[in-house]
C-alpha positions as CSV (number, residue, x, y, z in Angstrom):
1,X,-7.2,-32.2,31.4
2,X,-6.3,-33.7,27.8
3,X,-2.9,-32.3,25.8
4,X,-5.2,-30.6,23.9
5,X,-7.0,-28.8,26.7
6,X,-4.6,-27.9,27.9
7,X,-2.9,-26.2,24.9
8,X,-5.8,-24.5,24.2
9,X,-5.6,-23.5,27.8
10,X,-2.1,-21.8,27.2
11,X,-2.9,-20.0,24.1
12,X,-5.5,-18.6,25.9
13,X,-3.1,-17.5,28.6
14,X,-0.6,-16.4,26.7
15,X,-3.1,-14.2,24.6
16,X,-4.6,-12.8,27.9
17,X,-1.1,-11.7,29.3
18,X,-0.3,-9.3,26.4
19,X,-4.1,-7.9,25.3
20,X,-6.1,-5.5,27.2
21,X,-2.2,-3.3,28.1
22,X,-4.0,-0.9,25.6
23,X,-7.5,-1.0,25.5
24,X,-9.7,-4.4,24.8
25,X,-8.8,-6.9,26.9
26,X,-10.0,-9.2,24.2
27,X,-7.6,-7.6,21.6
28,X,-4.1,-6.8,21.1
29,X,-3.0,-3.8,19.7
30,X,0.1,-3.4,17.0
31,X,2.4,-3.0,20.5
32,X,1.2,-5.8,22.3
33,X,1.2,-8.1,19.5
34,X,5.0,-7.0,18.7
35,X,5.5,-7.9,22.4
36,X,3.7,-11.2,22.2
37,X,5.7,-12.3,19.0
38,X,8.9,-11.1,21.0
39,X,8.9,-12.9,24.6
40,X,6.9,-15.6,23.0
41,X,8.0,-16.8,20.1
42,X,11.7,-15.6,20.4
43,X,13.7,-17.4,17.6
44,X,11.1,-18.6,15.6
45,X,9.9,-15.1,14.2
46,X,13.0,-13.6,14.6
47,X,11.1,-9.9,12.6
48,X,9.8,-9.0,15.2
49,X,12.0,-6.5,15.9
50,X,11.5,-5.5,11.8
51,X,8.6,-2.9,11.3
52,X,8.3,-3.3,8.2
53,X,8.2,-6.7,8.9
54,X,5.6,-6.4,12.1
55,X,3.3,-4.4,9.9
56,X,3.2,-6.8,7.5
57,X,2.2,-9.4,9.8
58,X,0.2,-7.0,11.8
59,X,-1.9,-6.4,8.1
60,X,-2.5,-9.8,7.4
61,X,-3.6,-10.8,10.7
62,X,-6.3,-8.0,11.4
63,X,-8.8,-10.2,8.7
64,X,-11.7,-7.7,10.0
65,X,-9.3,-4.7,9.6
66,X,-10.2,-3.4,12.5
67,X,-6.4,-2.6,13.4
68,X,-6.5,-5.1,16.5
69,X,-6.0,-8.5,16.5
70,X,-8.2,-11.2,18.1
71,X,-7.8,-14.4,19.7
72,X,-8.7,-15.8,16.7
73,X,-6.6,-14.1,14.6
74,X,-4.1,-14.6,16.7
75,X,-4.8,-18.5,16.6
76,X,-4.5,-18.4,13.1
77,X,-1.0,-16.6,13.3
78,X,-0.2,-19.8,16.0
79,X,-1.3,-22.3,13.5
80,X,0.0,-21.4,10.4
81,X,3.7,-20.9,12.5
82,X,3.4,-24.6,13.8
83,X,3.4,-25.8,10.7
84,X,5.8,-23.8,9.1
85,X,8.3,-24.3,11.7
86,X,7.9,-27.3,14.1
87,X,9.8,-30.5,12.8
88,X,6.8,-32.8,12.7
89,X,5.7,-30.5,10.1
90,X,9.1,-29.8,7.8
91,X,9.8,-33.7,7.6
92,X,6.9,-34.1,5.8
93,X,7.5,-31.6,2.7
């Protein structure tokens, strides 16, 4: 498989491992995206633990408000964090 297979490969894992604890596998609920954000992205999103702060996020992923989050909401949340944060992307500004 390419790179890029295969990242889209692990996004897909790494979604799959934290939805469905609570209902729709295809979905994760406020708990399992707190989780997610938690074992996953450790020091990057460092709120996690905030709830104001997880609400927040929470809010402005569910685009559908349909108080889940899907994969691609959650791909969104991925993509706007790579470039906020990865030092390809900071050099640049």
């Amino acid at each position: 498989m390419s790179d890029v297979q295969n990242a889209m490969t692990l996004l897909i894992k790494a979604f799959d491992k934290y939805s469905g604890k609570e209902g729709d596998k295809y979905t994760l609920s406020k708990a399992e995206l707190k989780e997610l954000l938690q074992n996953e992205f450790g020091e990057v999103l460092g709120k996690a633990n905030d709830k104001v702060a997880l609400d927040r996020i929470f809010k402005d992923l569910d685009t559908n408000k349909d108080n889940s989050v899907d994969f691609r909401e959650f791909v969104s949340l991925v993509s706007c964090l790579t470039q906020m944060c990865h030092e390809y992307f900071i050099r640049q500004k």
